[in-house]
C-alpha positions as CSV (number, residue, x, y, z in Angstrom):
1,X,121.8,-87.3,32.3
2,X,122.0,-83.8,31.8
3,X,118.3,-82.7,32.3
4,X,118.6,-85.0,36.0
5,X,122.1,-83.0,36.7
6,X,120.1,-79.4,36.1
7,X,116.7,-80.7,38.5
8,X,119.1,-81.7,41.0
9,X,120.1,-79.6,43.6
10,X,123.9,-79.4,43.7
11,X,126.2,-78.6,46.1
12,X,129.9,-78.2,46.6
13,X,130.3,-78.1,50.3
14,X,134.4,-77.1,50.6
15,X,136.2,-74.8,48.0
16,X,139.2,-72.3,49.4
17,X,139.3,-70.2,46.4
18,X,138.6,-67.3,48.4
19,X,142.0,-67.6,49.1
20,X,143.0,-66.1,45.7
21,X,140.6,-63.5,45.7
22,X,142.3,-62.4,49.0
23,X,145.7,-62.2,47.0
24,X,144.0,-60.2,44.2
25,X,145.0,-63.5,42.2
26,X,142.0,-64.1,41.0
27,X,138.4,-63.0,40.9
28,X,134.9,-64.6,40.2
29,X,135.3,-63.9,36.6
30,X,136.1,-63.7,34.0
31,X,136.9,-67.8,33.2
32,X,140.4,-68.3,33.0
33,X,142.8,-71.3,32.9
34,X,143.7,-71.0,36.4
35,X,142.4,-72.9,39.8
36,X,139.0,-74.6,39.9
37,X,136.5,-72.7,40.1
38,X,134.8,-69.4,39.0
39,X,131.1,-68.0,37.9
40,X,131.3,-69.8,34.1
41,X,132.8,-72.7,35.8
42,X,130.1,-73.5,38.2
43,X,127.6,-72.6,36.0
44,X,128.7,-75.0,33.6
45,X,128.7,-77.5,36.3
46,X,125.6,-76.7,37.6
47,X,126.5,-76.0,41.1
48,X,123.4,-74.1,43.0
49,X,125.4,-74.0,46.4
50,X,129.2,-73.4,46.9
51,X,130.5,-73.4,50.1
52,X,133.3,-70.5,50.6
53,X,136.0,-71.6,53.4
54,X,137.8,-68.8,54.8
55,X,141.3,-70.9,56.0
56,X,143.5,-68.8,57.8
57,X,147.3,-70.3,57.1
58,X,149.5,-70.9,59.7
59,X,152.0,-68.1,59.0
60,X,149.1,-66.2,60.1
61,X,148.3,-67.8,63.6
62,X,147.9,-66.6,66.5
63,X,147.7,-62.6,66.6
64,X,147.4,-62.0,62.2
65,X,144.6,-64.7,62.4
66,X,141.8,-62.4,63.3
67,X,143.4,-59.8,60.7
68,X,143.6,-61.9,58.1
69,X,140.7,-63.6,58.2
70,X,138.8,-60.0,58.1
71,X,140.5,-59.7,54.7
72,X,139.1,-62.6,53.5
73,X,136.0,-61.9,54.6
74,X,136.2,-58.1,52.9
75,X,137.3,-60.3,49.6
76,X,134.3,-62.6,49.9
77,X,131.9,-59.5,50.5
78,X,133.4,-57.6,47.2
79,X,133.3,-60.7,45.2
80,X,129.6,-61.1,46.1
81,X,128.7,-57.3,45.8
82,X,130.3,-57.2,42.6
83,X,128.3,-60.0,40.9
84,X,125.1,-59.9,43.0
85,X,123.0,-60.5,39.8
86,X,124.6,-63.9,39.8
87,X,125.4,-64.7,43.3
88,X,123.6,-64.4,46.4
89,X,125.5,-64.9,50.0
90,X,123.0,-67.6,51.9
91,X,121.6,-67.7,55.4
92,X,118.8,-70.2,55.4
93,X,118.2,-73.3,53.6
94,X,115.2,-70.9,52.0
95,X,117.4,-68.6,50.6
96,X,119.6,-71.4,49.0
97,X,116.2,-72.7,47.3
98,X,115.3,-69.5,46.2
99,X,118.5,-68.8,44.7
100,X,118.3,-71.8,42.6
101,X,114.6,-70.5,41.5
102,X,116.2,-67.0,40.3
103,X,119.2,-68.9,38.5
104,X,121.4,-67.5,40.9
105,X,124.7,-69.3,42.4
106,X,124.1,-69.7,46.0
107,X,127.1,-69.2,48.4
108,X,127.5,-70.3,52.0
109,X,130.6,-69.2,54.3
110,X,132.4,-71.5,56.2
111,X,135.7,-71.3,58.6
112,X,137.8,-73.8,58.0
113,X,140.1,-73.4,61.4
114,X,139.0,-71.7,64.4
115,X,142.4,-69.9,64.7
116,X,140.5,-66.7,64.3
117,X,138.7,-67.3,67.2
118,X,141.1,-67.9,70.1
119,X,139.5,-68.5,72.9
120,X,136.8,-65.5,72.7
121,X,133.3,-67.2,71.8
122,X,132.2,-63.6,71.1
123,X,134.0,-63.6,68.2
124,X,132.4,-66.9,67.1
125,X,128.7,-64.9,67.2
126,X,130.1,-62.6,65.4
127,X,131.4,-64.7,62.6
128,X,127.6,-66.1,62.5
129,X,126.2,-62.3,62.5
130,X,128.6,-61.7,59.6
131,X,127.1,-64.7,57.6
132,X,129.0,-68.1,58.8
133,X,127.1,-70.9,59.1
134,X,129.7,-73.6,59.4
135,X,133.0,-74.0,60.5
136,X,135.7,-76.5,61.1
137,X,137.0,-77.1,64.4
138,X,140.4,-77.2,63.6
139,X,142.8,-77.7,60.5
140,X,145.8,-80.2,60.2
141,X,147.9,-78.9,63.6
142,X,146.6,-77.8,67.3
143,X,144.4,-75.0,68.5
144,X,142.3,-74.0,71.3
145,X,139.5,-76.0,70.9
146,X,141.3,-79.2,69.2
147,X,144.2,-81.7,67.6
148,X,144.1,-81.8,63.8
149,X,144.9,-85.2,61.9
150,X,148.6,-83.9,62.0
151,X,148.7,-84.2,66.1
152,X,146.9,-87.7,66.3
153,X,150.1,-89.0,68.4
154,X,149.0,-87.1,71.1
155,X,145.8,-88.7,71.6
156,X,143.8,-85.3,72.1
157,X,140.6,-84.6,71.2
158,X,138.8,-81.6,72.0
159,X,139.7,-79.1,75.0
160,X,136.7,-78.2,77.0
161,X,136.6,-74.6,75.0
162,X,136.0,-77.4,72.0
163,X,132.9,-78.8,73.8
164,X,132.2,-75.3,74.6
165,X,132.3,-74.3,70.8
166,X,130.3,-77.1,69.7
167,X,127.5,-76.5,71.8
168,X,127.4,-73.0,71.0
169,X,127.8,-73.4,67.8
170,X,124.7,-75.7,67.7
171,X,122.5,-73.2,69.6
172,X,123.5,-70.3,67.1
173,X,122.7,-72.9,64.0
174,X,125.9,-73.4,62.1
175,X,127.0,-76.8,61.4
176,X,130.3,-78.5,63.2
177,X,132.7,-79.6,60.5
178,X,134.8,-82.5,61.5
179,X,137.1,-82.7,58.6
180,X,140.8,-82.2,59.3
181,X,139.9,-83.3,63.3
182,X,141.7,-86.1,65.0
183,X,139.9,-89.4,65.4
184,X,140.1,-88.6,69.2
185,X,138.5,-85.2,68.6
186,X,135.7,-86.9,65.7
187,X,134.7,-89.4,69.0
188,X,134.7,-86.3,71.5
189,X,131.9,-84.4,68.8
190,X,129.8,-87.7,68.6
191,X,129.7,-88.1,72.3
192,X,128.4,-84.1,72.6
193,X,126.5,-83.6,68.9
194,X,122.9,-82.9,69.8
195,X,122.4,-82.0,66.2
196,X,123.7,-84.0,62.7
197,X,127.3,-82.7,61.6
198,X,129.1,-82.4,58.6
199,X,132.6,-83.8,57.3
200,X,132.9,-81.3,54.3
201,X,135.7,-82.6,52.3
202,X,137.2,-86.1,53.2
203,X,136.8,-89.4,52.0
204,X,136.9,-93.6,52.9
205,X,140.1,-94.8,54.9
206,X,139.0,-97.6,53.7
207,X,140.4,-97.4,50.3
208,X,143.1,-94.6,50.9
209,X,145.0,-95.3,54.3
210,X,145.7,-91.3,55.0
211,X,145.1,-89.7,58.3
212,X,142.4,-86.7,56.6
213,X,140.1,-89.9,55.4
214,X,137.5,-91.3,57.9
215,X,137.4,-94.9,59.0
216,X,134.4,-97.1,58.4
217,X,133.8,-96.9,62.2
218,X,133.5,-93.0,61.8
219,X,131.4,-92.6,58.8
220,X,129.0,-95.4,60.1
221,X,128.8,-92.9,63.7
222,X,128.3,-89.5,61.0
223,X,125.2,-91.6,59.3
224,X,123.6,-92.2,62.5
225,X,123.6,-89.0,64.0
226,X,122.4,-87.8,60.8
227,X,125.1,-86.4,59.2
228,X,127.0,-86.2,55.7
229,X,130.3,-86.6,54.1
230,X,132.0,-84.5,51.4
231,X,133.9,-86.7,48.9
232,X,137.2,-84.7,48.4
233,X,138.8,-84.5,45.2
234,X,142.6,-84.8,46.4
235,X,144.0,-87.6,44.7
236,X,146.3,-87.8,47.5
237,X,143.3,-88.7,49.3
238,X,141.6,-91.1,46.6
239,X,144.8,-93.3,46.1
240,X,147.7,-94.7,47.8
241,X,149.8,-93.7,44.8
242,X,148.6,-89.8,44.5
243,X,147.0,-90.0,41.0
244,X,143.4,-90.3,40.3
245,X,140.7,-90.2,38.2
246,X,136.6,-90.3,38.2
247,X,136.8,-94.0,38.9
248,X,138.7,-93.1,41.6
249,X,136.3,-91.1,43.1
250,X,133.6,-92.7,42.3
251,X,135.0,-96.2,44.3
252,X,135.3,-94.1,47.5
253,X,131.3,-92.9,46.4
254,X,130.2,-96.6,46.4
255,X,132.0,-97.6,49.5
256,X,130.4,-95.1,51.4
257,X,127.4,-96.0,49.9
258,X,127.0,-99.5,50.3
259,X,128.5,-98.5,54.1
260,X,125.8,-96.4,55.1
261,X,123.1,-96.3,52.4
262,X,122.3,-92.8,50.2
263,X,121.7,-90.6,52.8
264,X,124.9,-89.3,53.8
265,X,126.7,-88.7,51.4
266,X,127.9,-85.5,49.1
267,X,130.4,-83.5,47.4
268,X,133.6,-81.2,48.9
269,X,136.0,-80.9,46.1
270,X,138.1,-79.0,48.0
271,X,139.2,-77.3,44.8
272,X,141.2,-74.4,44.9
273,X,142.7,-75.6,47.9
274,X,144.4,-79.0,45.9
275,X,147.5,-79.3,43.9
276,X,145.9,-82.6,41.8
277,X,142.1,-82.6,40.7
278,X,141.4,-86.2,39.4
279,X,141.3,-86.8,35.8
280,X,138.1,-86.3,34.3
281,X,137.0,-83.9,37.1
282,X,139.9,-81.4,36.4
283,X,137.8,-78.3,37.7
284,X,134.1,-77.2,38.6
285,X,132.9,-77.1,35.0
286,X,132.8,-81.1,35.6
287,X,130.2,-81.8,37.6
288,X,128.2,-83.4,35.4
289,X,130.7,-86.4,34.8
290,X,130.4,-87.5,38.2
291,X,126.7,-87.7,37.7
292,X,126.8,-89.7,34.2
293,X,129.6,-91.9,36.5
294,X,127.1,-92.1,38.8
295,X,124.8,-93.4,36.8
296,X,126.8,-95.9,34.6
297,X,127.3,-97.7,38.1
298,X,123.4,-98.9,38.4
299,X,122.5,-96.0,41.0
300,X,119.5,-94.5,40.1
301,X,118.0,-91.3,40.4
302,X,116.9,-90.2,43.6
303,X,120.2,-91.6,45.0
304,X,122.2,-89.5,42.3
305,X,119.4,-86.7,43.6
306,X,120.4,-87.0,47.3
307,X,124.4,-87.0,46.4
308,X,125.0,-84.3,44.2
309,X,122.9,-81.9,46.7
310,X,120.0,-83.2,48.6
311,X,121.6,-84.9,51.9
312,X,123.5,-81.6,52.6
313,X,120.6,-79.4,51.9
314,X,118.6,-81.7,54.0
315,X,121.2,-81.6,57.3
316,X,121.4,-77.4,56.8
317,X,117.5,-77.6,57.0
318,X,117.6,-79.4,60.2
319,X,121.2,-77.0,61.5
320,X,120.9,-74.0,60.2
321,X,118.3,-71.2,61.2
């Protein structure tokens, strides 16, 4: 198990742990006993990619947005700078292989929220010349481009700035992350998507009846335009009850799974950004027991292969340039 966890390539595609760096709470090391994840962590857990969102909160909307999320971005740079002989920010898919060859930690910036934005799609280019390659649409409320999850009685999907966004977002090569969107506004990106996009950190509705979790219906219309899921590791999100363990997560693994077959499908722990980690995957460091779970199950390599890392790298390849 272990020699199949370090071939594989693995990815994390949602973590907000900038969010502490930005707060001078934390940094990316040394280990300590706080949040989820930092350098020894995901080296012990193997991870060759970590997605960084930058989520702007809503205390900061509208005017602080673009402010604040320059700070985060100024955290994310000194972070990187800082331990450049360990992490490398990545542009391309070839720079996230190449990190992997020069045991490095890859790192990919995300929005998560496109608060910052407004209603300027300059400021969206800019994000990408600054080193985004992915953002979500929208959080849990409303913006300009979209409802979140937490507006779904209003039936809206995406304004036609949303549309707008997508399309541009495609042309520039960063991948459209639908987690947090309203079902209306998930329907509204299939009907436009030219392109495979990405649900970074959300799981079945199937077995957890929340609002953030997709329906069968949804994942089904993600596989077939290509694209791949992130299970989260909320257990608010896993169970009805709110505690959770690695069986937990791995249930909502082989639903999806036996759904829509191994090629859509990852990992978006959203740690960091999580009050309760499931047991038995309490912070970055453990990685490797989802694999081992993985395997106990009967799956065998190449899917365990395509989960822990290779369907997202795959969809960047085909996104991102």
């Amino acid at each position: 198990m272990a020699s199949l966890h370090e071939e594989s390539f693995v990815v994390d595609a949602h973590c907000d742990t900038v969010l502490d760096w930005t707060d001078g709470r934390r940094h990316l090391t040394p280990r300590t006993g706080e949040g989820h994840i930092d350098l020894p962590r995901l080296r012990e857990g193997g991870v060759n990619l970590q997605i960084f969102a930058l989520f702007v909160a809503p205390e900061y909307h509208h005017e602080r947005s673009l402010p604040r999320l320059l700070q985060m971005l100024d955290a994310f740079y000194r972070e990187i700078e800082a331990h450049r002989d360990e992490m490398v920010l990545c542009l391309t898919t070839e720079d996230m292989r190449r990190a992997k060859r020069e045991g490095k930690v890859g790192a990919l910036l995300s929005i998560e929220g496109a608060e910052p934005m407004g209603r300027d799609l300059a400021r969206l280019r800019i994000f990408h010349r600054l080193g985004g390659r992915a953002m979500g649409l929208v959080w849990n409320g409303r913006n300009d481009l979209a409802d979140g999850v937490g507006e779904e009685g209003t039936g809206g999907g995406l304004t036609r700035l949303g549309v707008e966004t997508v399309r541009e977002m495609e042309r520039l090569g960063m991948m459209v992350d639908v987690s947090h969107l309203s079902e209306k506004g998930f329907w509204d990106v299939v009907s436009i998507a030219t392109k495979p996009f990405i649900a970074s950190h959300s799981n079945a509705r199937a077995l957890c009846d929340h609002p953030r979790n997709l329906k069968d219906e949804q994942i089904k219309a993600l596989a077939e335009r290509g694209g791949v899921m992130g299970l989260n590791f909320y257990a608010g999100f896993l169970t009805q009850g709110g505690e959770a363990t690695l069986d937990d997560v791995l249930d909502h693994a082989e639903h999806i799974l036996q759904l829509v077959g191994p090629d859509h499908l990852g990992l978006g722990s959203d740690f960091d950004g999580i009050s309760r980690a499931p047991k038995g995957l309490e912070d970055a460091s453990f990685f490797p027991r989802f694999t081992e779970g993985l395997l106990a199950r009967g799956y065998g390599e190449d899917v365990v292969k395509k989960v822990l890392g290779g369907n997202f790298l795959r969809v960047f390849g085909e996104v991102i340039h």
